[in-house]
Structures are given as structure tokens and as C-alpha cells.
GULUM-497184 format. One record per residue (C-alpha): x, y, z. Coordinates in steps of 0.1 Angstrom, whole numbers. Layout:
<atoms>
+-------+-------+-------+
!  east ! north !    up !
+-------+-------+-------+
!     X !     Y !     Z !
...
+-------+-------+-------+
</atoms>
This chain:
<atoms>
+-------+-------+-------+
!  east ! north !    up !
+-------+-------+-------+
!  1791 !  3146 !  1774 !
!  1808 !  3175 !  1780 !
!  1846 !  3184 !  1783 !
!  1868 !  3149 !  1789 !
!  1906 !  3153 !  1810 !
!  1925 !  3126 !  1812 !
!  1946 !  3115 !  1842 !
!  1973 !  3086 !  1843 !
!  1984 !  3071 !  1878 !
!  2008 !  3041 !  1876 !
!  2021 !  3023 !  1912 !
!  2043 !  2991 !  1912 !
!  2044 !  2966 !  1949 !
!  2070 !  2936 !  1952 !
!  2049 !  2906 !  1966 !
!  2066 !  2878 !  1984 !
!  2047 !  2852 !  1967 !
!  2047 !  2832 !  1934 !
!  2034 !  2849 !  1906 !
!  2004 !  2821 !  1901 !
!  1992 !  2827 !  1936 !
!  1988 !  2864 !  1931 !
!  1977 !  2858 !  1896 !
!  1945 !  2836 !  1911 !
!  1940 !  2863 !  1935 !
!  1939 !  2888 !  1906 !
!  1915 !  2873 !  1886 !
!  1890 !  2864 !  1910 !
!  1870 !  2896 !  1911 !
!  1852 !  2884 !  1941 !
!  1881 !  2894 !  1956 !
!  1880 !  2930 !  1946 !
!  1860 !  2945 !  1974 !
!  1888 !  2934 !  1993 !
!  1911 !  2945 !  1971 !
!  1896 !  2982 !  1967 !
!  1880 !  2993 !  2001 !
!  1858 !  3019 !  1975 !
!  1842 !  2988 !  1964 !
!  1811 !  2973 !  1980 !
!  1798 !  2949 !  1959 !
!  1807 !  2927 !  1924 !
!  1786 !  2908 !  1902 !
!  1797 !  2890 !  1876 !
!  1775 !  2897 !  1846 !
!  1786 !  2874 !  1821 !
!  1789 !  2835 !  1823 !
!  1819 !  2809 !  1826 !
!  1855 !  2817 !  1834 !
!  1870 !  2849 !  1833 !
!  1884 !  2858 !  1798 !
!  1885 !  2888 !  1773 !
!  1847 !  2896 !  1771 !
!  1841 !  2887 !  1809 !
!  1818 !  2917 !  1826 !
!  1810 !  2930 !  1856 !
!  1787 !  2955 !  1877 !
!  1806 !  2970 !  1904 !
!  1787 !  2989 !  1933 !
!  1818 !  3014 !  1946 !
!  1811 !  3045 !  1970 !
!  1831 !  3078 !  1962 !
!  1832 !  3116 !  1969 !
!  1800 !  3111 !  1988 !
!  1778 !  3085 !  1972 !
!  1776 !  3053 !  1955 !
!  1783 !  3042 !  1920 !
!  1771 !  3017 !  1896 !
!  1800 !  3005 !  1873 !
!  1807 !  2984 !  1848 !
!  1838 !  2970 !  1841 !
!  1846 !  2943 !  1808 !
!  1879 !  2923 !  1802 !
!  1897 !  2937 !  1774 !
!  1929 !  2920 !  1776 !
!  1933 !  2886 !  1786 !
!  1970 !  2870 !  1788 !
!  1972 !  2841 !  1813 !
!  2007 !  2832 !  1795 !
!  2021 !  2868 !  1806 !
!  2000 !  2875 !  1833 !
!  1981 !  2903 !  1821 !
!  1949 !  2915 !  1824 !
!  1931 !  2951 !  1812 !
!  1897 !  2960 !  1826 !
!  1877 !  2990 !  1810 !
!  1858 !  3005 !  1836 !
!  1827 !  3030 !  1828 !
!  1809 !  3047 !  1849 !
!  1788 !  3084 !  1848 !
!  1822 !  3102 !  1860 !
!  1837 !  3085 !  1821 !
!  1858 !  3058 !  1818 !
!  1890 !  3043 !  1827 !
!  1915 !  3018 !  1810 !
!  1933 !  3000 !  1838 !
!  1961 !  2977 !  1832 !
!  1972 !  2949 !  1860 !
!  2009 !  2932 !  1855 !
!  2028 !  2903 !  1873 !
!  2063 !  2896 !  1867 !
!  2081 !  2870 !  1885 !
!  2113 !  2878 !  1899 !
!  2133 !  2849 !  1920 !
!  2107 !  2839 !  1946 !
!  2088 !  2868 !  1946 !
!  2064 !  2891 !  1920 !
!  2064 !  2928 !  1906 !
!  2027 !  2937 !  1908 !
!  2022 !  2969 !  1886 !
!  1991 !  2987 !  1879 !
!  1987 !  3015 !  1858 !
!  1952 !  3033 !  1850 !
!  1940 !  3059 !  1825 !
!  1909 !  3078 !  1830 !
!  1889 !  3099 !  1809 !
!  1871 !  3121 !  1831 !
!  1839 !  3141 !  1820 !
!  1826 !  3175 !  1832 !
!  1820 !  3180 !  1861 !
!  1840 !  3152 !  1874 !
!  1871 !  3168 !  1854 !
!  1867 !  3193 !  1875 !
!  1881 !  3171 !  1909 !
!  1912 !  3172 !  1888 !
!  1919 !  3204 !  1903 !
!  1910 !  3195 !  1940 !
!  1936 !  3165 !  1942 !
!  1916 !  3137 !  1924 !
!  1950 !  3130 !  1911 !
!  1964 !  3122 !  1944 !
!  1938 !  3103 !  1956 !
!  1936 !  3086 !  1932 !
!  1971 !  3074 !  1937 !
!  1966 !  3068 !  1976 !
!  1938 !  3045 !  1960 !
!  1956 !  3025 !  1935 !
!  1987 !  3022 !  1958 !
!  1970 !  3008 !  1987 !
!  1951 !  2988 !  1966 !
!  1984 !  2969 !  1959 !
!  1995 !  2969 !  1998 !
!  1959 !  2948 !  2005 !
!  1971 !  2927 !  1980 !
!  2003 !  2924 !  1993 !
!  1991 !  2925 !  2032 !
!  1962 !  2897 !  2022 !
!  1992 !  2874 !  2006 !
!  2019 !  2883 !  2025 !
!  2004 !  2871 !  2061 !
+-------+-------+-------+
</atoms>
């Protein structure tokens, strides 16, 4: 597969909302083209509620052309409100970690995300991947916000 690179991007949003509302939001991943404006379409691969196991096949567009991922429910916690995806894709793979927190009337949305990028895909590392990659995840969690919010 050729040489990996790893990159870690973590953002946190405070969402004027109750963490349940957001949570419901979250987990609906017909939701995530939405969400992620990268994202075209979702199709949830596996049956029944979402849940550690639960796939998907994501159809995203990126640095010129269109992707086929998939994407399967690591980490499940309804109790906490957490949830881990692990995305793969040909550029490698990526462990990405969503977490609510209430706080008074309103929610800490964080995400954090850890890719293992292959050649040649490492090599966008070096032509500010990194950043966008940040611009991506952040206003991810502003059309979250923006979607909830109004």
C-alpha cells in the first residue's frame, strides 16, 4: 500500500440546543450530506437502528473527483453520547470520533479525526491537506450548529 502519514485535526462548536436534539441529528446519517458539503450521497448498508456494526457507503467528491467510502460504527455510547465512525476509502482510512457534552442549556459538540493517509495521497500533506482538512471538519460543526441553531 505504500508509505502511510498520519494527520490528527480536532475542532469543538458550542450548540444552543439540548444535547438529545443534536444527538438525533448526529446519528441520523441521512443527515450527513448536509452535514459535510464533500458528501453527495449515503446509503445505509446494514439493517435496523444505528449501533456498533452499523455501515455505510458514502459517495463524497474531493481534490477533483468522486469517492466511494465506507464508513462502520465502531463505538456506540447513547448513555455518553458518543459515537466513532471508521472511514476507508482508496486515499487509507480515518478514525473519527463525535462527542456531546451538555452544559446548562446548551452542548459542546467536539470532533476529532485521525487519518492514515497512503502514498500518494500522503503526499497532499505537504500542499495543506492539513488545513483543509480543518476548514472541513470545522464547518462541518457550524452546519450543525447553523441547521439547529435557526
Amino acid at each position: 500500500m505504500g508509505k502511510v502519514e498520519m494527520l490528527h485535526v480536532e475542532q469543538s462548536i458550542m450548540i444552543h440546543r439540548p444535547v438529545e436534539e443534536i444527538w438525533a441529528f448526529v446519528t441520523d446519517f441521512q443527515n450527513l450530506p448536509k452535514l459535510t458539503l464533500s458528501v453527495i450521497e449515503i446509503r445505509k448498508m446494514s439493517p435496523g437502528p444505528i449501533g456498533i456494526g452499523s455501515t455505510v457507503e458514502v459517495l463524497s467528491r474531493g481534490l477533483g473527483r468522486n469517492w466511494i467510502e465506507s464508513s462502520r460504527v465502531i463505538e456506540f455510547d447513547p448513555i455518553n453520547y458518543i459515537i466513532t465512525l471508521l472511514w476507508t476509502g482508496s486515499y487509507g482510512k480515518a478514525r473519527v470520533h463525535y462527542v456531546l457534552e451538555p452544559v446548562l442549556k446548551r452542548t459542546k459538540f467536539s470532533a476529532s479525526a485521525d487519518w492514515e493517509l497512503c502514498f500518494p495521497y500522503s503526499l497532499f500533506l505537504f500542499f495543506g491537506l492539513a488545513r483543509y482538512i480543518r476548514r472541513v471538519v470545522t464547518a462541518s460543526l457550524e452546519n450543525v450548529k447553523r441547521i439547529l441553531e435557526t
